[in-house]
C-alpha positions as CSV (number, residue, x, y, z in Angstrom):
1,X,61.7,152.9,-129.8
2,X,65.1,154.0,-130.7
3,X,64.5,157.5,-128.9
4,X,63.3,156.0,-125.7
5,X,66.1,153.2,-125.7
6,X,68.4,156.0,-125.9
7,X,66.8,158.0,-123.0
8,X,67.1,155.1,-120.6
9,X,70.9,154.5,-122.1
10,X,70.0,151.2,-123.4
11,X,71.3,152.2,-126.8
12,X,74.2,155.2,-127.1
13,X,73.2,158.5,-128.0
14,X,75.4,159.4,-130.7
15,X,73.5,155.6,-132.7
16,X,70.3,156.9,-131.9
17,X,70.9,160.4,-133.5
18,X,72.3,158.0,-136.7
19,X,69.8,156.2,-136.9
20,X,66.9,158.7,-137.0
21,X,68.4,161.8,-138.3
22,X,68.9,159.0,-141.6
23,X,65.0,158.7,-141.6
24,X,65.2,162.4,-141.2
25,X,67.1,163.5,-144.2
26,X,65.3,160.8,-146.4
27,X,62.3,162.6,-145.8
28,X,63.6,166.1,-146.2
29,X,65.4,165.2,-149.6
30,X,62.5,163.9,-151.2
31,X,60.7,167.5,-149.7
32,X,63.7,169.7,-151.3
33,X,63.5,167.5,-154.7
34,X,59.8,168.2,-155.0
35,X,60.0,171.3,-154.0
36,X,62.8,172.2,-156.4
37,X,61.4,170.3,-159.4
38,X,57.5,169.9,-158.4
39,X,58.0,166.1,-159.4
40,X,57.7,162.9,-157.4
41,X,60.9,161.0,-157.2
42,X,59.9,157.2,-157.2
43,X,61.1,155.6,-153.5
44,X,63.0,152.6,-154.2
45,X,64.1,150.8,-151.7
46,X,68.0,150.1,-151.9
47,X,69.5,146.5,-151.2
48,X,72.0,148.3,-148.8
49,X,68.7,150.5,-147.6
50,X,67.3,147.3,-146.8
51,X,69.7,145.8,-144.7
52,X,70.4,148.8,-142.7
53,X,66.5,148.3,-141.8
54,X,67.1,145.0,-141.1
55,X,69.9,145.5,-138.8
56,X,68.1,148.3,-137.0
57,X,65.3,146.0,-136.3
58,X,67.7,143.2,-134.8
59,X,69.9,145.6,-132.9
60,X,66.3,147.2,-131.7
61,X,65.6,143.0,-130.0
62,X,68.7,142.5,-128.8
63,X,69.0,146.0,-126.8
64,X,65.5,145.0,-125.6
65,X,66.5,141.5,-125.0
66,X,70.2,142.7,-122.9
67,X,67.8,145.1,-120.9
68,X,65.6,141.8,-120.0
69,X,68.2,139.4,-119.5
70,X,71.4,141.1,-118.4
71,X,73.7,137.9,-119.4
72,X,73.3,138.3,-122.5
73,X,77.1,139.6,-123.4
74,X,77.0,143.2,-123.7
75,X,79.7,142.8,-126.7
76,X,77.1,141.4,-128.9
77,X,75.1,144.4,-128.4
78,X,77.9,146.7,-129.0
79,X,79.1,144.9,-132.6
80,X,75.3,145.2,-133.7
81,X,75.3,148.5,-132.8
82,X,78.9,149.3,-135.1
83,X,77.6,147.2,-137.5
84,X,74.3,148.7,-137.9
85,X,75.2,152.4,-137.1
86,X,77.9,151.5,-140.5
87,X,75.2,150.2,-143.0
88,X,72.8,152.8,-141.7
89,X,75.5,156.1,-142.5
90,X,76.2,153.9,-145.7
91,X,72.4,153.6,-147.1
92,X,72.0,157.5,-146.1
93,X,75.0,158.3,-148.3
94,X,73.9,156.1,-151.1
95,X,70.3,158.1,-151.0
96,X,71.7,160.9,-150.9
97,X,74.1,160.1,-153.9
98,X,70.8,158.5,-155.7
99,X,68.6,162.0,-155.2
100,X,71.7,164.0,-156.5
101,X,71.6,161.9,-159.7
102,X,68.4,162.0,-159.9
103,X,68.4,165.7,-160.0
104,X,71.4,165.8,-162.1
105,X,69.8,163.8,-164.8
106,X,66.5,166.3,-164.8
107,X,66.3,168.5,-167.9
108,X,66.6,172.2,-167.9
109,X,63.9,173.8,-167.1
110,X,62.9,176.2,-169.9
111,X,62.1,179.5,-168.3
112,X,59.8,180.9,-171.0
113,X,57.0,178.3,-170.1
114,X,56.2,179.9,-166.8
């Protein structure tokens, strides 16, 4: 939705490439952690995580909405979308801060058990 919003310039470019190059590196993290360690790192969902989702689905009706009904004031649309591009960068950092801790807190692997 957010891909073809942004082709039609319903929804800027540069908030569409935040919002899915977040999914993006969510998924290639946990891909690089299992790779590295050949463990599963438990998804929890993130109060922060959660809200961004949240946002992204409200910004998602209201874009959809403005594009229906064109007096809906455009500023609303543009506050969601600052509001929501914010919590979205700030649950990306705070997975990526999680996965680094995670990995941090991993023993040493022993290299004489290969």
């Amino acid at each position: 939705s957010y891909v073809m919003l942004g082709s039609i310039n319903a929804l800027p470019p540069w908030f569409v490439v935040i919002v899915v190059m977040r999914d993006i590196f969510i998924v290639l993290g946990f891909g690089i952690i299992y790779y590295l360690t050949e463990e599963k790192l438990e998804a929890r969902p993130t109060y922060i995580g959660k809200s961004s989702t949240l946002l992204q689905l409200i910004t998602l009706a209201v874009a959809l909405a403005t594009l229906h009904e064109p007096l809906i004031p455009r500023f609303i649309l543009e506050g969601l979308i600052l509001v929501t591009a914010a919590a979205t960068m700030l649950s990306g950092l705070q997975y990526l801060y999680r996965g680094f801790v995670w990995l941090q807190n991993q023993p040493p692997e022993n290299s004489s058990n290969r």
